[in-house]
N, C-alpha and C positions, 0 to 999 in steps of 0.2 A: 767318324774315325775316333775313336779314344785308346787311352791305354800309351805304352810306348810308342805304340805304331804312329801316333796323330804327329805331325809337325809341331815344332818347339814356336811356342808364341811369342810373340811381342805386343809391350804394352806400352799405357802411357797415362799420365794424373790429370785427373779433374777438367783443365779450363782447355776446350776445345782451341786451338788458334789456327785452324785450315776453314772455319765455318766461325767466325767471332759472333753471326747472329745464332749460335745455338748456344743459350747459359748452361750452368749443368747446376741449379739450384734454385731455390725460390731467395732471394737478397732483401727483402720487401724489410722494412721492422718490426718492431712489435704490434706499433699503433695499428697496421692494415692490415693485422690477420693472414700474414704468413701460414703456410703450412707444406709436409711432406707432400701429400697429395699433389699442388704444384709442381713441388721440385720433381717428381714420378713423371709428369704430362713434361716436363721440361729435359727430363732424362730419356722419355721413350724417341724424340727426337735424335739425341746425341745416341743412340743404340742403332736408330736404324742409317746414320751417319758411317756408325761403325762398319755397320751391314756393306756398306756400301765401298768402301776402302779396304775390304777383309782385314779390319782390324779386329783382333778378336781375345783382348784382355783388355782392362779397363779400372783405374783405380776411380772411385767416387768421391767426394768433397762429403767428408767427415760432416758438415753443417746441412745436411739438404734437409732433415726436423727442426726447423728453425726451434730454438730455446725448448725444446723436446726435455729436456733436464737441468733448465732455469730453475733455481731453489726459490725466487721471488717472483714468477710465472707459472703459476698451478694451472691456469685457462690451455696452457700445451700440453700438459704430462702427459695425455692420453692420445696426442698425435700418432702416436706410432699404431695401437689398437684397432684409432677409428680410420688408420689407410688400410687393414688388414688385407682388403681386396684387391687395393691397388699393387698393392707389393708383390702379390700374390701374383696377379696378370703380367706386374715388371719381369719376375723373376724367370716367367713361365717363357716370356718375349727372349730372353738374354739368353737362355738355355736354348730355346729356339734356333738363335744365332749361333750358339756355339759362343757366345763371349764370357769370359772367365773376370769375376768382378770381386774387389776388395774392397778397404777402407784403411784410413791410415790417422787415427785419431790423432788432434793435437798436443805440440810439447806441454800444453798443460793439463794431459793426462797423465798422473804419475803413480804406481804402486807403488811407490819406495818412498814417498814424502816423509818426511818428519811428522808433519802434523794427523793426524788420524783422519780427519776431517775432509782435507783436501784426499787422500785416498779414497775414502769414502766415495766424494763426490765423483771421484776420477773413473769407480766401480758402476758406477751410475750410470754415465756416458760408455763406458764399453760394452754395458748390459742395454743399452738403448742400441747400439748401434749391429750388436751381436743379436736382439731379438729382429731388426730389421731384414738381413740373411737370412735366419732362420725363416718370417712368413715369406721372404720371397721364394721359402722351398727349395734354396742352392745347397750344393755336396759340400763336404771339406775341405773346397780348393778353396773356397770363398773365406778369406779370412780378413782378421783388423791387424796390421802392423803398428806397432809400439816399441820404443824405444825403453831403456834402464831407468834411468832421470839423470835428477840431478846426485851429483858428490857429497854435499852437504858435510865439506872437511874431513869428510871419513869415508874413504872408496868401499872397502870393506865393509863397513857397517850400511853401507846403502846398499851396497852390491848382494847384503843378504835380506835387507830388507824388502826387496822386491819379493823374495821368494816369502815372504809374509802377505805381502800384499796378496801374490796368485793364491794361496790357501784360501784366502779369504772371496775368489772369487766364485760368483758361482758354477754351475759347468757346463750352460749353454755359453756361457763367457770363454773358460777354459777351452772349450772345442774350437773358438775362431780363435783366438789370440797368438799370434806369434811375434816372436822376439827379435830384431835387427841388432846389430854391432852397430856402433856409430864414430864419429869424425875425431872426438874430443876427450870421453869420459868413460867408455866400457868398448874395451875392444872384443875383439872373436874371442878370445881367452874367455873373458868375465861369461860372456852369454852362452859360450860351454859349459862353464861352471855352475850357472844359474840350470840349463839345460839337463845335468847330472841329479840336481836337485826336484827339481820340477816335471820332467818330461816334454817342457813347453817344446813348441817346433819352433824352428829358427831361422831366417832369411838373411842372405850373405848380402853385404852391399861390398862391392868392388872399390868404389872409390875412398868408403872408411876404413874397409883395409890397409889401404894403403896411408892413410892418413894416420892412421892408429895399430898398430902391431908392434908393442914395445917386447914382446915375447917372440919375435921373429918368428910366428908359424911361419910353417910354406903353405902358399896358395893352394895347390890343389890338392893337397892332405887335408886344409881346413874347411876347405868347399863339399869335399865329399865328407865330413862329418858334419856340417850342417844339411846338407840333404839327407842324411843318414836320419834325423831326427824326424821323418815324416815318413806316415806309417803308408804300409803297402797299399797299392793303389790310389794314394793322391801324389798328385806331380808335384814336388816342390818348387819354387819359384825365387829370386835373386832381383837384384836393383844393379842398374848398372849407369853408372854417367862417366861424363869425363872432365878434368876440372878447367875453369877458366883459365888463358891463357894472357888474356889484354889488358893493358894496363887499365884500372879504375880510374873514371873522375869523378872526387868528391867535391862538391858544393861547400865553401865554409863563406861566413857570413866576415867581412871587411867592420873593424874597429873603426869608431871615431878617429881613434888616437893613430891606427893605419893610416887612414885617409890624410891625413894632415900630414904624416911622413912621405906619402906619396905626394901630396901638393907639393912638398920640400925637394921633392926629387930624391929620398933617402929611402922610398921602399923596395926593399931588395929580396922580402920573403923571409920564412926562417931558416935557417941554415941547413943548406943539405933539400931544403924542400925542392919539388919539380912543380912547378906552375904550367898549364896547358898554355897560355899567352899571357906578356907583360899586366902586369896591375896596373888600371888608369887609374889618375890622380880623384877621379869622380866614381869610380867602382864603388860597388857595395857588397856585392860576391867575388871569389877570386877561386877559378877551378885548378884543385890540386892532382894532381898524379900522382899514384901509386902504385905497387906491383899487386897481382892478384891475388887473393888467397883460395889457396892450393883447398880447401873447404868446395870450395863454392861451386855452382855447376855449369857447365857451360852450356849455350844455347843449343848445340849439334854433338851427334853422339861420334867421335873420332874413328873412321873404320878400322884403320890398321889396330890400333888397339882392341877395339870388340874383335875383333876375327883372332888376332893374340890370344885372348882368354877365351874366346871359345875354341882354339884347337888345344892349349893347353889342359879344354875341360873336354875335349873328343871321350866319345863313351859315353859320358855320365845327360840325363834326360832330369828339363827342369824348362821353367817361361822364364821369360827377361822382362822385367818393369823397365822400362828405360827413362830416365829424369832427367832428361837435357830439360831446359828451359823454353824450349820454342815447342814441346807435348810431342803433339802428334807430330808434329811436322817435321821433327828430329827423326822419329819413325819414318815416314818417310823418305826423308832424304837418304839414312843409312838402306832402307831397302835395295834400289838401285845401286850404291854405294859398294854393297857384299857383292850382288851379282858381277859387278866390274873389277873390284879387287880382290874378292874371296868367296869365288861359287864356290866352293868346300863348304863355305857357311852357310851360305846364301840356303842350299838344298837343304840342311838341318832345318830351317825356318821357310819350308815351301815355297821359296818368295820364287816367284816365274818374269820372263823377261817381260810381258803383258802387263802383268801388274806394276811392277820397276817403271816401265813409260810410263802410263798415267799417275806415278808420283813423283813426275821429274817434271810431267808438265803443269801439276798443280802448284810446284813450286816455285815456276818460272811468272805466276800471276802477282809473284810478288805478297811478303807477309810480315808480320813482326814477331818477335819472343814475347816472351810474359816478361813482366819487370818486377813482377812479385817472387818475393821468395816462398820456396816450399816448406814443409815442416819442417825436414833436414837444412836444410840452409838455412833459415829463420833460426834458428837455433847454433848455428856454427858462426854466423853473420854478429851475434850480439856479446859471442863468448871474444870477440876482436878487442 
């Protein structure tokens, strides 16, 4: 099934957490001769995992060519060449399946840098990772997500500066690359406007929407002109989380000069602070509480919310990346979730009541979230 007709997908990034023994990369370092190839034997498993869960979008970890475009490791440059077959057979397996696959280069790929240099090299990595798609033989759904950058004191002068950097890219690059809104620093406005300039396609994220729209767009005015940006006949595609709601505990490291007040009977914390339990006079850490930031992602994707913006976006045909922090297993649990609070949705995304049980029961085996932050978060997490 393609075209309109096919069921709206759901997807999910990189690190497997319903199967912890499938990696989704070669980790190895320099010293042991890492390579693509690997991370391919290590991905065809996590595909046919897919296979098996009808999951059927899938973002990939940015790093599976280990040092593929190290400026001080020339012995990898050619990784990518000499998988050519492997990629070839990945890509042939995944189309097979019907699974729709991306890539979402790291915050320290930048077009808009100040320095020439780091652009350069940033062009480097999304040309390694853009010829990658291309030998695995995927369409135009297959693309790299990228963020604006950084500010660098002048929003404007960076926010055009990206569209220096795309000129500069070449156009097997230009064909995957598309542009995300983010939490902090370029909201849907900017990446309209870059949009206007460029033709780049564009991927709406829900949650920096909201985090960011000092221009008060309305949601489903802006949503339909980011799908608008992708040309007839590939499906556009959307990021969707929802944010943490539990209080943090921070870990902070106990003074000498603490301690000794605590001996004294005089530690009483800094003012206004919330302590998770009293500070002993022997402590050397002391766990702080804090409220959440509204950034961040939370481990499960909230239904009532998704079923909200997805009837708010009724009509309009696009895939869901969903970035809760527990992957797949977020996917999951929302499956069953739609069908019990909102088959209206549920049917847009095929999901059947067969499928929904065996993801209710896989979740009752008990699992954990990732503690790692993702691009987007690692990036909202340090601007705190």
């Amino acid at each position: 099934m393609t075209g309109n007709d096919r069921p709206l997908r759901l997807g999910f990034p990189v690190k497997v957490m319903g199967r912890p023994d499938l990696k989704s990369q070669d980790t190895r370092r320099w010293q042991k001769d890492p390579h693509l190839k690997c991370s391919l034997e290590l991905l065809d498993h996590v595909l046919d995992y897919l296979k098996s869960k009808n999951l059927d979008m899938y973002r990939m970890s940015s790093d599976i060519a280990p040092y593929a475009t190290h400026p001080d490791m020339p012995r990898f440059h050619n990784t990518v060449a000499e998988s050519d077959a492997e990629l070839r057979a990945f890509g042939a397996k995944a189309r097979a399946y019907d699974i729709r696959l991306s890539f979402h280069p790291s915050q320290y790929v930048l077009l808009n840098a100040p320095n020439p240099e780091l652009t350069k090299k940033s062009i480097w990595d999304l040309s390694s990772q853009a010829e990658m798609l291309d030998r695995m033989e995927l369409d135009d759904e297959a693309v790299m997500i990228t963020h604006v950058g950084g500010v660098y004191d002048d929003h404007e002068a960076s926010r055009a500066r990206w569209v220096d950097g795309w000129n500069l890219c070449p156009e097997h690059v230009k064909r995957r690359l598309v542009l995300e809104n983010d939490d902090l620093r370029f909201s849907a406005a900017d990446v309209l406007w870059i949009h206007e300039r460029t033709g780049v396609r564009l991927i709406f994220d829900y949650q920096h929407f909201w985090c960011l729209n000092p221009e008060r767009l309305d949601m489903r005015e802006t949503f339909e002109r980011f799908l608008a940006t992708w040309p007839a006949g590939v499906r556009p595609k959307m990021h969707f989380s929802s944010p943490r709601t539990e209080l943090r505990e921070i870990k902070q490291k106990i003074t000498p000069k603490q301690r000794e007040a605590a001996k004294a009977g005089k530690a009483r914390g800094k003012s206004k602070e919330v302590l998770k339990a009293p500070i002993k006079a022997t402590a050397r850490v002391k766990t702080v509480l804090r409220p959440p930031v509204w950034t961040g992602h939370a481990d499960f994707t909230n239904p009532f919310e998704f079923a909200t913006f997805m009837r708010m976006a009724e009509g309009l045909v696009f895939d869901v990346m969903l970035e809760g922090k527990s992957k797949d297993l977020s996917l999951l649990r929302l499956r069953p979730d739609l069908l019990r609070f909102a088959p209206d949705v549920a049917a847009r995304f095929g999901i059947t009541p067969q499928a929904a049980t065996d993801d209710e029961e896989q979740l009752e085996e008990g699992v954990d979230a990732d503690d790692e932050a993702d691009v987007d978060e690692g990036r909202a997490e340090a601007a705190e």
